[in-house]
C-alpha positions as CSV (number, residue, x, y, z in Angstrom):
1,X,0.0,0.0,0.0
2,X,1.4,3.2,-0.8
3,X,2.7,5.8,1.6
4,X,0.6,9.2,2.6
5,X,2.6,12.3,2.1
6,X,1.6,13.4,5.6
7,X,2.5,10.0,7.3
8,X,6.1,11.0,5.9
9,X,6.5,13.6,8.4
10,X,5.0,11.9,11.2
11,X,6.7,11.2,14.4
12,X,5.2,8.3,16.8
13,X,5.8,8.8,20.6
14,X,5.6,6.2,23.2
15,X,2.3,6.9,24.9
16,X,0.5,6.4,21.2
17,X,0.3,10.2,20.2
18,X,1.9,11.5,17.2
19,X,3.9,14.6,16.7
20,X,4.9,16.6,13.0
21,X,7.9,18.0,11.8
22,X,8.2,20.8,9.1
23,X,11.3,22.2,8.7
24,X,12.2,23.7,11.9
25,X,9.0,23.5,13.1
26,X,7.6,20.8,15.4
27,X,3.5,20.4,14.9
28,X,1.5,18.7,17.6
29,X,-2.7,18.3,17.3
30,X,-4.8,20.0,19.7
31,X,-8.6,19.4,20.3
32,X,-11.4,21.2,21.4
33,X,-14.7,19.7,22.6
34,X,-18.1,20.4,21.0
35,X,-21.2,19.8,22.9
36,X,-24.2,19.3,22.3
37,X,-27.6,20.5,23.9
38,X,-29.3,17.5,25.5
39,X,-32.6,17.8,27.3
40,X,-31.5,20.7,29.7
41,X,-27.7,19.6,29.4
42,X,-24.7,19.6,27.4
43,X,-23.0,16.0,26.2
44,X,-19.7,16.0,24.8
45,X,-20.3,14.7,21.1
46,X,-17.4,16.1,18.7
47,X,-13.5,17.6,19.1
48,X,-12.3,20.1,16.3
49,X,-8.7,19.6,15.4
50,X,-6.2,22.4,15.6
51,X,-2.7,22.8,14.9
52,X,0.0,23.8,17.4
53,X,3.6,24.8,16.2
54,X,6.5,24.8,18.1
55,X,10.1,26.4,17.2
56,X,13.1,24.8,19.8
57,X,10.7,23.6,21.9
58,X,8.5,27.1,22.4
59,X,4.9,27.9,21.1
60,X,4.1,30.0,18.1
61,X,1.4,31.2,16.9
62,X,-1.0,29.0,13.8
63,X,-0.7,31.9,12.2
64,X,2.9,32.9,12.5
65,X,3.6,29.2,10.9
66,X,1.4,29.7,8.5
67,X,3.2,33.1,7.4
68,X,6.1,31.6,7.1
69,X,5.2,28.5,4.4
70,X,5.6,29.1,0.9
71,X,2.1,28.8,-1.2
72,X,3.8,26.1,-3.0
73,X,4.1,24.0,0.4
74,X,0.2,24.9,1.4
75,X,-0.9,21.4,-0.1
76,X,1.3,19.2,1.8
77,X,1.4,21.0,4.8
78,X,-2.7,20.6,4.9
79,X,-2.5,16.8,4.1
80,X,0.5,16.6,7.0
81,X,-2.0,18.8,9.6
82,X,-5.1,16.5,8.8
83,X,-2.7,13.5,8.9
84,X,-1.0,14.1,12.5
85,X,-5.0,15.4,13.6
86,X,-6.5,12.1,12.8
87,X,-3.8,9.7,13.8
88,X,-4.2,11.4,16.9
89,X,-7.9,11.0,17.2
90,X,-7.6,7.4,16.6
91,X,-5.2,7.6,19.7
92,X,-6.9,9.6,21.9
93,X,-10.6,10.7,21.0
94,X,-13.5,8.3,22.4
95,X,-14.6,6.3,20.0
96,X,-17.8,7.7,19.2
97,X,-16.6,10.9,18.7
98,X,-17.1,13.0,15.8
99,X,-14.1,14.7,14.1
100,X,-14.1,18.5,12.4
101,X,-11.0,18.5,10.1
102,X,-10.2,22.0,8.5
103,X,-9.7,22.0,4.4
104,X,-8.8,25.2,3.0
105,X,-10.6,24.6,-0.7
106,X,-8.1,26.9,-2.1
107,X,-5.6,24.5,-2.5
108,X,-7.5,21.8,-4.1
109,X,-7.3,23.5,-7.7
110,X,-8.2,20.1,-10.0
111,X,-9.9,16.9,-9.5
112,X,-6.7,15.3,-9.5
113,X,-5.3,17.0,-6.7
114,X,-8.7,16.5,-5.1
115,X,-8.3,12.1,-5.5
116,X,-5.1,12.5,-4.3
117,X,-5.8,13.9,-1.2
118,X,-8.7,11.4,-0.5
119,X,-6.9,8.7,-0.9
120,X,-4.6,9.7,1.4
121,X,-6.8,10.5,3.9
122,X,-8.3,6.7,3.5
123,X,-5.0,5.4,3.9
124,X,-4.6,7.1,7.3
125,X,-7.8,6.4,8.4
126,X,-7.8,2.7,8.4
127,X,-4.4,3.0,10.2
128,X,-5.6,5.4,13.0
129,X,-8.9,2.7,12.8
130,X,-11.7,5.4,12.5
131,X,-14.7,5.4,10.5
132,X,-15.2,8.1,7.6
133,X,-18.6,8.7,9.1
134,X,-16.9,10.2,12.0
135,X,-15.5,12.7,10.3
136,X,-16.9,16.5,9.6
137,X,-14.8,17.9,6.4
138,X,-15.0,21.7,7.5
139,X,-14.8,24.0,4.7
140,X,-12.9,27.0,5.8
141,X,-13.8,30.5,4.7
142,X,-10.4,31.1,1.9
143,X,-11.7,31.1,-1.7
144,X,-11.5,28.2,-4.3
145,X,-10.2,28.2,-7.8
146,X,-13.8,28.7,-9.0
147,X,-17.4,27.7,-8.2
148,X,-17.1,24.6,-9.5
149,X,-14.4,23.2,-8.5
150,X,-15.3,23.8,-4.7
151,X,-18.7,22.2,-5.5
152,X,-16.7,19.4,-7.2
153,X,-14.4,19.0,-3.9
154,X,-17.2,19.1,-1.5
155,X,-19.0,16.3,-3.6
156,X,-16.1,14.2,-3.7
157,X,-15.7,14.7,0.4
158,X,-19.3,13.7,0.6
159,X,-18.9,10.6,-2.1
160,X,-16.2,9.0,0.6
161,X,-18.6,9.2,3.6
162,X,-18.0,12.2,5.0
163,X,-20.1,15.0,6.5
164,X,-19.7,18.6,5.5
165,X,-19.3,21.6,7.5
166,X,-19.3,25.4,6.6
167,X,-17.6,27.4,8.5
168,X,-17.7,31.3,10.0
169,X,-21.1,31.2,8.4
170,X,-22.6,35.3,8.6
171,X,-19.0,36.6,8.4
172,X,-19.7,36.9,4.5
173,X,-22.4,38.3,2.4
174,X,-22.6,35.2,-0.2
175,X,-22.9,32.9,2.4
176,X,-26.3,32.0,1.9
177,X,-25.5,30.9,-1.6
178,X,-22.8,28.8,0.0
179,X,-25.1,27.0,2.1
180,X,-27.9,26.7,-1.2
181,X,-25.2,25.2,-3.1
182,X,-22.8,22.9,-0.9
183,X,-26.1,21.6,1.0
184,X,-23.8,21.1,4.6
185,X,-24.5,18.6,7.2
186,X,-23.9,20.9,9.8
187,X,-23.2,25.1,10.0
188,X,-20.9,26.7,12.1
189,X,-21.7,30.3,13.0
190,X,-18.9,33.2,13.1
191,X,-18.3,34.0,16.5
192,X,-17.7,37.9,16.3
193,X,-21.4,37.5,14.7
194,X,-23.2,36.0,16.7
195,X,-22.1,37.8,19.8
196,X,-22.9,41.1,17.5
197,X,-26.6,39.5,17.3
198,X,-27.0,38.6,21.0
199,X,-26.5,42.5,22.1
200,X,-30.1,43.5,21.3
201,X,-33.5,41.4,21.2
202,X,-34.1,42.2,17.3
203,X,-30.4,40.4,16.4
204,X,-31.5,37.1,18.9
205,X,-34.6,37.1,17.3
206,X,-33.0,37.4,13.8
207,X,-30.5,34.8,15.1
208,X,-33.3,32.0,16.3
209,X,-35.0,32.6,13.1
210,X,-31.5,31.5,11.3
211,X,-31.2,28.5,13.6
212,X,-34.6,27.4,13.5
213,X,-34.8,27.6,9.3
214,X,-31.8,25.5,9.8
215,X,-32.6,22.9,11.7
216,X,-35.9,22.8,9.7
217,X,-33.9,22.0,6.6
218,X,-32.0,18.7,8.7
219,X,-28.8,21.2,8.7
220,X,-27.1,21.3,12.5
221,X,-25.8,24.4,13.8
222,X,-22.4,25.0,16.2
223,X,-22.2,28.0,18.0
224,X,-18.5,28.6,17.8
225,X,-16.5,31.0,20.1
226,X,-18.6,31.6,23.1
227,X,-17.1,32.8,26.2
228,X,-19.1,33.7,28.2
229,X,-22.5,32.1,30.4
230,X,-24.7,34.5,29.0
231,X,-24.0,33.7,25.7
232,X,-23.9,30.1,26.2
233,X,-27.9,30.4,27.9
234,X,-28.6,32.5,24.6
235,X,-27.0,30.0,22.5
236,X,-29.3,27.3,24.0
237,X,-32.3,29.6,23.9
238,X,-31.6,29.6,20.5
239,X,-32.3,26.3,19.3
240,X,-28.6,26.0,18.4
241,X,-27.6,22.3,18.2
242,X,-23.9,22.9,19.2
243,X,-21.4,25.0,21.0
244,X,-17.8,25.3,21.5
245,X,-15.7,27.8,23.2
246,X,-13.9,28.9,26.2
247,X,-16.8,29.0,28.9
248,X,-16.9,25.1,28.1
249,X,-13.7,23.8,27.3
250,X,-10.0,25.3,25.5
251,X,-8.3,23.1,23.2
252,X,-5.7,20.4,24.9
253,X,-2.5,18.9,23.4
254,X,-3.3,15.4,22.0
255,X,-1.1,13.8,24.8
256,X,-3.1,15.8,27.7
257,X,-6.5,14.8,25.9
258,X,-4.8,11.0,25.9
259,X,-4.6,11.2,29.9
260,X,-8.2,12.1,30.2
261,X,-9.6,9.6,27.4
262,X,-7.1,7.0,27.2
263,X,-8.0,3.9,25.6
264,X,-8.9,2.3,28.6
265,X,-12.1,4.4,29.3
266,X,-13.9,4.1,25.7
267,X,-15.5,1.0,25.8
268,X,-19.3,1.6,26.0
269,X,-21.3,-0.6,28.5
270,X,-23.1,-3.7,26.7
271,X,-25.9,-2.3,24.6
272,X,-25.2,1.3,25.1
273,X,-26.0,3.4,21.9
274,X,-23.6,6.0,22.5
275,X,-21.2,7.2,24.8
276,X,-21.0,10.8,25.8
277,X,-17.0,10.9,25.5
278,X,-16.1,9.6,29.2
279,X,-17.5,12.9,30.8
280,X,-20.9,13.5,32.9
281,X,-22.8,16.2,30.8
282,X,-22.8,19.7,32.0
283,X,-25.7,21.6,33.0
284,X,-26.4,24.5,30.9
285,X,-25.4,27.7,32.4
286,X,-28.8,29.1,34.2
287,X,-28.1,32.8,35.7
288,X,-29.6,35.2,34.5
289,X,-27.9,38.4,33.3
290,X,-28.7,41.1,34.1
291,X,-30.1,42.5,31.2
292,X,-31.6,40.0,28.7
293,X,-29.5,39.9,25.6
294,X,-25.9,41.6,25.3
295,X,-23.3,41.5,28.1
296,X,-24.1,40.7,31.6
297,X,-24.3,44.4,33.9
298,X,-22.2,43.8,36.9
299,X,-24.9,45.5,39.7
């Protein structure tokens, strides 16, 4: 079987995480939890993948790494970030967890480029052992080659099994097309937005009108970026599906997330249908603030 691309960059560790190297750049995975409204609750149903550099052993920023690659180097580097992401997953997610994986469409130009990347990605799935339908392909807000060939990418993503995401959805004014035309699975909301909309009653109501035509259509919506509690008791007001930010839970390292979900703990108990990631569900944050929508007034 042939080799990945990103598997050639890939270095295994001991405890059964997996760490990059790019130059003179050492990558590792984080992951932050998504959760999920549940009956009053929140249950721990997806992680998002995110790169961390490091240069001689200290941090840099995503961005600062990103600066500093070449356009020409853009392809591999995505295949090696997805790569080290899900080989960590397979390591340390539980095992009914989904997976959000960022593609950046601008780099798959062709359909060739496009096959070649999926198979890739098959390869290194059956060696972490995860099942495509696990995985959410988020399409990330940088611009394609054309029309068509992002709708050709996305189909191809959805022809292997996997769900589809748009992100930082309201952060641009043809993203309403995008949504017509790529028909997600699931809709993740820009976070500067949203918080824009919870400052008065007309943008919540605006807002739950969004969600609820969504979630109408079958299409799930993430709340991404939230904070603070009274955005996460707006959020769930809402009728958003999902949330992720801060107030819930940051992003870990892969080999911290291994210590809290090691392999051990993912077995679900004979005829359980799902597990809710080795965590009890948090309650939904109930104070009030002070004023209804906007920024809680400290008295």
């Amino acid at each position: 079987m042939s080799r990945s691309i990103g598997l050639a960059h890939i270095i295994r560790h001991d405890d059964g995480t997996s760490s990059g190297v790019w130059g003179i750049y050492t990558l590792q995975s984080a992951f932050q939890p998504i959760f999920a409204f549940d009956e009053g609750k929140l249950s721990l149903v997806a992680f998002e993948g995110l790169i961390r550099p490091f240069r001689d052993g200290e941090p840099q920023s995503p961005m600062s790494f990103f600066g500093t690659c070449p356009a020409g180097d853009r392809l591999h580097i995505e295949a090696l970030t997805r790569t080290l992401h899900l080989l960590n997953a397979g390591a340390c997610l539980p095992q009914e967890a989904s997976i959000f994986v960022n593609f950046d469409p601008s780099v798959f130009t062709d359909r060739a480029i496009v096959d070649k990347a999926l198979r890739d990605m098959r390869l290194v799935l059956h060696e972490a052992g995860i099942d495509p339908r696990r995985i959410v392909c988020e399409v990330t807000e940088q611009k394609s080659a054309s029309q068509e060939t992002l709708y050709s990418f996305v189909e191809a993503l959805r022809a292997n099994g996997f769900r589809i995401a748009v992100d930082d959805y309201g952060a641009d004014e043809s993203d309403i097309n995008r949504i017509k035309e790529l028909r997600p699975d699931i809709v993740k909301f820009d976070a500067h937005w949203i918080t824009q909309l919870m400052e008065s009653g007309a943008g919540f109501a605006l807002l739950t009108t969004m969600v609820t035509s969504f979630e109408s259509q079958g299409v799930r919506t993430v709340f991404e970026g939230i904070e603070e509690g009274w955005q996460l008791e707006l959020a769930g007001k809402s009728g958003a599906s999902m949330v992720q930010g801060y107030v819930l839970a940051r992003p870990e390292l892969a080999s911290i997330v291994f210590r809290v979900f090691g392999k051990s703990m993912l077995a679900p108990a004979a005829g359980q249908g799902k597990t809710t990631a080795a965590a009890s569900p948090a309650p939904v944050a109930s104070a009030r603030p002070t004023k209804a929508f906007g920024r809680k007034v400290t008295p």
